[in-house]
C-alpha positions as CSV (number, residue, x, y, z in Angstrom):
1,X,73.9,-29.2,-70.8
2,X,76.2,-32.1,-71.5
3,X,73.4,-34.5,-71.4
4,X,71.4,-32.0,-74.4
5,X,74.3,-32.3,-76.4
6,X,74.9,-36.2,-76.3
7,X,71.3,-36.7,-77.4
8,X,71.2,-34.1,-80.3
9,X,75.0,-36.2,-81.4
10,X,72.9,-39.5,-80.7
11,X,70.0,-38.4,-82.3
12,X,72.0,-37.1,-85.7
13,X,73.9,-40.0,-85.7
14,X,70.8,-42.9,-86.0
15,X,69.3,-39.9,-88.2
16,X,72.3,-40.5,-90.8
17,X,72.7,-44.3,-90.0
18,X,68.9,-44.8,-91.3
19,X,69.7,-42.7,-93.8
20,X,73.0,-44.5,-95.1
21,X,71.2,-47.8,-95.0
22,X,68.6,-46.9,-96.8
23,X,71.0,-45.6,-99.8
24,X,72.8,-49.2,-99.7
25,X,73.9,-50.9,-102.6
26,X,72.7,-47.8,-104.2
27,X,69.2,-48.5,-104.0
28,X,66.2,-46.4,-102.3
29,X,63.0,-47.4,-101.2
30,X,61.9,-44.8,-103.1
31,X,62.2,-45.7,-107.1
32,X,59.2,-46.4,-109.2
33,X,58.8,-50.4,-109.3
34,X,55.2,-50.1,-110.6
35,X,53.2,-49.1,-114.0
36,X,50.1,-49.6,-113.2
37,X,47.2,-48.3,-116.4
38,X,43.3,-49.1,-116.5
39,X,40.0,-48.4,-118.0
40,X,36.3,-47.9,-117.2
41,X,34.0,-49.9,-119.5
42,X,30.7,-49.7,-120.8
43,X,29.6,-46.1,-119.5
44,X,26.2,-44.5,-120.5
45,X,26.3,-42.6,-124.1
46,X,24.4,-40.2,-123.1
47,X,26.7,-38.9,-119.9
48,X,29.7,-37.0,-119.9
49,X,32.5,-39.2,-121.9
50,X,34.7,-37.8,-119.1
51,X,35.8,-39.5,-115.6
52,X,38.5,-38.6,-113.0
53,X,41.0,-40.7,-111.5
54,X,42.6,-40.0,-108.1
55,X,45.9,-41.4,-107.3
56,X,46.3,-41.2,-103.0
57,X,48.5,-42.1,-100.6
58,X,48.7,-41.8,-96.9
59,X,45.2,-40.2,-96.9
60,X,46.1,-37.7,-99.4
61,X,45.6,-37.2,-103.3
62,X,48.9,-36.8,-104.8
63,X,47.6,-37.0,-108.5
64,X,44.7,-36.7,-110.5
65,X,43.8,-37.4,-114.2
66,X,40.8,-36.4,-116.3
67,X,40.0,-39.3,-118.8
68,X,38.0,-38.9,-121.4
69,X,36.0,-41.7,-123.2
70,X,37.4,-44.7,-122.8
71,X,41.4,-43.8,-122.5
72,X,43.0,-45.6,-120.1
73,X,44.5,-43.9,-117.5
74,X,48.3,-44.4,-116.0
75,X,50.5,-44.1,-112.9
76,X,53.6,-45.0,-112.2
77,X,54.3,-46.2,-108.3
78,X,57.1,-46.1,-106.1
79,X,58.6,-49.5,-103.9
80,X,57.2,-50.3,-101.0
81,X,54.3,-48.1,-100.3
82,X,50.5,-48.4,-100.2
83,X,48.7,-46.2,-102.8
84,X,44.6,-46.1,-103.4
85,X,42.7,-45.3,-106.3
86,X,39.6,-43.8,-106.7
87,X,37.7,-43.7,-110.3
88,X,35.4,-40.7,-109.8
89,X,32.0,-39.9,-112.9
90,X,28.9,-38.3,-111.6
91,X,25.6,-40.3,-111.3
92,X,27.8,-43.4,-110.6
93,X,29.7,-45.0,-107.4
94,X,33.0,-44.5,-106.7
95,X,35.0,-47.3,-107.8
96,X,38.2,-48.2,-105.4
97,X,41.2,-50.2,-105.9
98,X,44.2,-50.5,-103.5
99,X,47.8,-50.9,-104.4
100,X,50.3,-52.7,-102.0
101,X,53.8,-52.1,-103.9
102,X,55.6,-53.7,-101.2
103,X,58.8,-55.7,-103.0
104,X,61.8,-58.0,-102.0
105,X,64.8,-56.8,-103.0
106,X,65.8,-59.2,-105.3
107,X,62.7,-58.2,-107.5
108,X,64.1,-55.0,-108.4
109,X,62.7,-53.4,-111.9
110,X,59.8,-51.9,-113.5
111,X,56.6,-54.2,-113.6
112,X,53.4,-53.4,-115.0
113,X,49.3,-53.9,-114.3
114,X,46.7,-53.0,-116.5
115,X,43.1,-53.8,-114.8
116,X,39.6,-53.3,-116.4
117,X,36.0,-51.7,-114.6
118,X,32.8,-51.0,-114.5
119,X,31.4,-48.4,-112.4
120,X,27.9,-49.1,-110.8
121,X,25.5,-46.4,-112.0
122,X,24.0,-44.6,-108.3
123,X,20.1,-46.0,-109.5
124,X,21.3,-49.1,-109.6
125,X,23.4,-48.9,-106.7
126,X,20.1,-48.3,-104.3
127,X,19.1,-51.4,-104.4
128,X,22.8,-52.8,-103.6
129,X,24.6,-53.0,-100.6
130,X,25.9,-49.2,-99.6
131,X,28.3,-50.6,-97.1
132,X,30.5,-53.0,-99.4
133,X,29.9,-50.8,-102.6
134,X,32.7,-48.3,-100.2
135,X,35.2,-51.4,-99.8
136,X,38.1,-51.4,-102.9
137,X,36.8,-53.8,-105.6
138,X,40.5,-55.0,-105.8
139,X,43.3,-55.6,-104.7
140,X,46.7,-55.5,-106.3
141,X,50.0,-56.7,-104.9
142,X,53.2,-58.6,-105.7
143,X,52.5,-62.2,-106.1
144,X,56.1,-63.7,-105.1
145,X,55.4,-66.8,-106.5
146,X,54.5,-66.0,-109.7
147,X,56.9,-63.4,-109.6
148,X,54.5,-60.2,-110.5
149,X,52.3,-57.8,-109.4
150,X,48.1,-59.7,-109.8
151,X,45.3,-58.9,-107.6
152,X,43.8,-61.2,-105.3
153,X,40.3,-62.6,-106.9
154,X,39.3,-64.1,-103.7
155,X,39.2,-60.6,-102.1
156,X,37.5,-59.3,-105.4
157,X,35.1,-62.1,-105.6
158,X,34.1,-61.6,-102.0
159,X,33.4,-57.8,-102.4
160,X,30.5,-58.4,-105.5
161,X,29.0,-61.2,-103.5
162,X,28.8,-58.8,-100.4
163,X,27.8,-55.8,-103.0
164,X,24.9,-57.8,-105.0
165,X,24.1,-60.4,-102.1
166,X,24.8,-63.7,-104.1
């Protein structure tokens, strides 16, 4: 019985000891660090003008937009997590991008990212490589060094050549 009791008292007291620290200095690992906004370009005329965009995380769809024409479309992310978006129009591909909103803390603040795509219209995409067209086209993280959220263009550049075979 006594050893129940020390372990629920032990267990309690790392519970509110992570909890303390992560409530220093008055900040949280949880506050929005990131306003990230985009667009789909050059969509067929004669299809819907709408698309949907799904914001996940962990596996799960947390939010979802409806944009119509060619509105951009905008989330705002919270530090230090790893979100995925998926730009969703039928008789096209799903489009992908990853979000890595993993910061320091001395880069506390609101930063922003506006990105630009195409979709890949499903005819086209049967003559294209099925397996990369299901990778993320992108890849968006905090670039320490030039002290803001980019995306890596090596990663991206790598995904079309494996997508068209160039």
């Amino acid at each position: 019985m006594k050893n129940t009791a020390r372990k629920i008292v032990l267990t309690l007291l790392s519970t509110l000891f992570i909890i303390g620290s992560s409530f220093a200095n008055g900040r949280t690992t949880d506050t929005s660090c990131l306003q990230l906004s985009g667009k789909v370009l050059k969509l067929k005329t004669n299809s819907s003008n709408s698309y949907t965009v799904a914001l996940m995380r962990d596996h799960k769809v947390i939010e979802t937009k409806i944009i119509k024409g060619n509105r951009e479309f905008k989330f705002n992310l919270k530090k230090n997590k790893f979100y995925t978006i998926q730009i969703l129009k039928e008789g096209y591909v799903p489009r992908t991008v990853s979000i890595d909103t993993k910061l320091d803390e001395e880069h506390d603040g609101l930063y922003s990212f506006e990105f630009d795509t195409e979709l890949i219209d499903e005819v086209e995409a049967q003559k294209l490589n099925k397996e990369a067209l299901e990778m993320p086209i992108a890849h968006i993280y905090f670039n320490p060094k030039k002290r803001w959220f980019t995306h890596n263009e090596a990663y991206t550049q790598e995904v079309k050549k494996n997508i068209y075979g160039k």
